[in-house]
Residue, then its C-alpha position, 0 to 999 in steps of 0.5 A: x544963955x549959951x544954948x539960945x545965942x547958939x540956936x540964934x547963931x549969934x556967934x555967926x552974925x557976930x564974926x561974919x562967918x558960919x561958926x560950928x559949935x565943938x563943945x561947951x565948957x572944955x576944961x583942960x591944961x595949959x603948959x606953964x598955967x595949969x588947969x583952964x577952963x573955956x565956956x564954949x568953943x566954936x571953929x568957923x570958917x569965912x567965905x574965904x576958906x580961912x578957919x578960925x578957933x573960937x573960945x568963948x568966956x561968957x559971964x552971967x547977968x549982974x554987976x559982980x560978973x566980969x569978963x576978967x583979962x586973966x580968963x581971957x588970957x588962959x582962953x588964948x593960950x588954951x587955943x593957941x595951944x591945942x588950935x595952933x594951926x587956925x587963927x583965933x578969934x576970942x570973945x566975951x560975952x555979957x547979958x546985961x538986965x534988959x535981956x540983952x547981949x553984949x558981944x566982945x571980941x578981944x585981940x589975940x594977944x596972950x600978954x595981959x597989957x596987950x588985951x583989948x577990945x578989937x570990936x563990940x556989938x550988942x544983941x537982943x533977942x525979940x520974940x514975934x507973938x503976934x502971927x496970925x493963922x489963916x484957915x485955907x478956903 
């Protein structure tokens, strides 16, 4: 899943900005947490010059996966601790049964009743099979 949202560049058209792909599960520490892991960490750029870090929590298909608060929270703390100098940018990200993705990004707050939903947008990818090839005369 994470491999065609980068390919399609999902994360890009999801926050506006050219997003650069650093490593995919980044498994670390967290002063006064512990161990964190986070699914996919991007840094991106606006077309202002700003940069951002961009953790990404992603879940799998089914109703028992849930992007939880606690995750998102570990996700913030692990960017603002080892990204401090970029601003942040979290998200979540759903596939839901009809081959769709819901994207979420949630504000920067690191206490748990400070999480919300900044913006939500949902994705489907579509493949084209009906090209035709022409011969040249």
């Amino acid at each position: 899943m994470l491999t065609r949202i980068r390919y399609n560049r999902l994360v890009d058209t999801f926050l506006s900005l050219t997003a650069y792909h650093l490593q995919g599960h980044v498994r670390s520490s967290v002063q006064d947490i512990g161990q964190v892991e986070v699914d996919d960490l991007y840094v991106g750029v606006d077309t202002a010059g700003e940069w951002y870090v961009i953790p990404i929590e992603a879940k799998s298909v089914g109703p028992k996966e849930r992007l939880g608060v606690i995750q998102i929270r570990q996700m913030i703390l692990f960017a603002r601790q080892h990204y401090g100098d970029l601003a942040l940018r979290p998200i979540g990200i759903k596939p839901l049964d009809d081959g769709s993705y819901v994207f979420l990004e949630f504000d920067d707050e690191a206490e748990l009743e400070a999480i919300s939903v900044k913006r939500y947008a949902r994705y489907k990818l579509v493949r084209d099979d009906t090209r035709e090839f022409h011969k040249a005369r």
